[in-house]
C-alpha positions as CSV (number, residue, x, y, z in Angstrom):
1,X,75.0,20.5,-1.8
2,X,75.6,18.9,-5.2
3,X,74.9,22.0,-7.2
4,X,71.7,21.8,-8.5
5,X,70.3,25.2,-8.8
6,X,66.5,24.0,-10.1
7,X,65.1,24.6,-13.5
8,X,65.3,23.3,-17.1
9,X,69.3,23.4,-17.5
10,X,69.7,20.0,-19.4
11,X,71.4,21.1,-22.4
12,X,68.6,23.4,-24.0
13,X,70.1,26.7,-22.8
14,X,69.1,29.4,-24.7
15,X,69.0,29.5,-28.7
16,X,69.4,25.6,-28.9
17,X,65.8,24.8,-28.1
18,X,64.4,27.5,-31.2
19,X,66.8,25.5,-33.4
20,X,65.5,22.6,-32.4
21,X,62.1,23.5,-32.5
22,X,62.6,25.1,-35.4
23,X,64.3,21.9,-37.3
24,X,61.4,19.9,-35.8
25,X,58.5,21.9,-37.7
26,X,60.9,22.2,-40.8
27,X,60.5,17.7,-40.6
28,X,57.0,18.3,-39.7
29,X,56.4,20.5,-42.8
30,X,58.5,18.3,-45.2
31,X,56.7,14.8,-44.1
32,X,53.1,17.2,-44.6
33,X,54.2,17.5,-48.4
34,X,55.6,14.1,-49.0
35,X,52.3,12.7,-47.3
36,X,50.5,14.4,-50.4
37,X,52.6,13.7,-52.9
38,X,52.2,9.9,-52.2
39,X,48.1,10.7,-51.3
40,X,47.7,12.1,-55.0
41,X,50.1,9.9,-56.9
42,X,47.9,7.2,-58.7
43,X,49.2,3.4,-58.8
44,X,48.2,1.1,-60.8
45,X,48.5,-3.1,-60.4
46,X,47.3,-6.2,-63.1
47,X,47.2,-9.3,-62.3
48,X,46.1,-12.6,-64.5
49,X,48.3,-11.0,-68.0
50,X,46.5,-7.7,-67.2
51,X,43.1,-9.4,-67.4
52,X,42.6,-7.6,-64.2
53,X,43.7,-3.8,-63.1
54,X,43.2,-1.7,-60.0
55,X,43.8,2.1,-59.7
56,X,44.3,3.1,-56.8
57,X,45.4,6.3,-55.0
58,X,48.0,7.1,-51.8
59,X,45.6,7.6,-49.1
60,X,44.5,3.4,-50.2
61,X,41.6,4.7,-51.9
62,X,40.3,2.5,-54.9
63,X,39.9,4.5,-57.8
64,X,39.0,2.0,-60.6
65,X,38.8,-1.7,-61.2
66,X,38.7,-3.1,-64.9
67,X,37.9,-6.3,-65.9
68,X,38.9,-7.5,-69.5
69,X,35.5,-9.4,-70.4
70,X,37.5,-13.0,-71.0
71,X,38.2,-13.5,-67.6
72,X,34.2,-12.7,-66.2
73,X,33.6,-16.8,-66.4
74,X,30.5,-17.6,-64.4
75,X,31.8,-20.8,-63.8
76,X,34.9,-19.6,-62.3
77,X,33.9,-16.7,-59.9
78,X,36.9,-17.8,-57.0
79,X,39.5,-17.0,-60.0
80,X,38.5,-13.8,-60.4
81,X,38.1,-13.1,-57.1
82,X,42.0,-14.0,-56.6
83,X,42.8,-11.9,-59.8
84,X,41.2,-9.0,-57.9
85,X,42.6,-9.5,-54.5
86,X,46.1,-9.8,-55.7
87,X,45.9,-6.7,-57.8
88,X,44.4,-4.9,-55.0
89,X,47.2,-6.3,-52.6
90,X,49.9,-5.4,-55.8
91,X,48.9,-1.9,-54.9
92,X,49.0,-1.5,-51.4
93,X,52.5,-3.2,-51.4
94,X,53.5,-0.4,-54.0
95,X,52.3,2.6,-51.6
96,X,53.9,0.8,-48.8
97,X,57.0,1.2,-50.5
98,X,57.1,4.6,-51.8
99,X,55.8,5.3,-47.9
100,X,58.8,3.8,-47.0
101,X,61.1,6.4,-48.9
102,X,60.1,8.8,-48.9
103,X,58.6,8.9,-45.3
104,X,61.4,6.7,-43.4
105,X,60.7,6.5,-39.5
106,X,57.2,6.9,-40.1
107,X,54.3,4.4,-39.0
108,X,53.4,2.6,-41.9
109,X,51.1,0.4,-42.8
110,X,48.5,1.6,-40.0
């Protein structure tokens, strides 16, 4: 015979597999906090000089748009529109990154 005796053998004998399990929940716990932090922390974005800001929470929520009344142009709606977009996008990118350090190896973006 080779000298397999059956069972979970494989390295995890013992204590080593509550350490791990352990050290697993204690990641689990940490990302659960981070997650929050970056879900309540507010960031803010302008775009067009400041003519146009978003607010906008962690979890991607929108919180508040202003509009400095100069750049509301009826003539011009597609402007604004881009001012918007871009401030919005502004945003994102700046939750992405915080994301990315302070949550590394986690799915991103979704």
């Amino acid at each position: 015979m080779n000298g397999y005796r059956g069972g979970f053998g494989g390295g995890f004998a013992g204590g080593n597999l509550g350490a791990l399990m352990k050290q697993a929940q204690k990641m689990q716990e940490e990302m659960g906090k981070a997650r929050e932090e970056i879900n309540s922390t507010e960031f803010t974005a302008s775009a067009g000089g400041g003519m146009v800001e978003t607010i906008m929470l962690g979890d991607r929520t929108v919180k508040s748009i202003k509009l400095k009344p100069e750049v509301v142009d009826p003539d011009d709606v597609e402007m604004l529109e881009d001012l918007i977009v871009a401030s919005v996008n502004d945003c994102l990118n700046q939750i992405t990154k915080m994301e990315k350090e302070k949550l590394p190896g986690a799915n991103i973006g979704l």
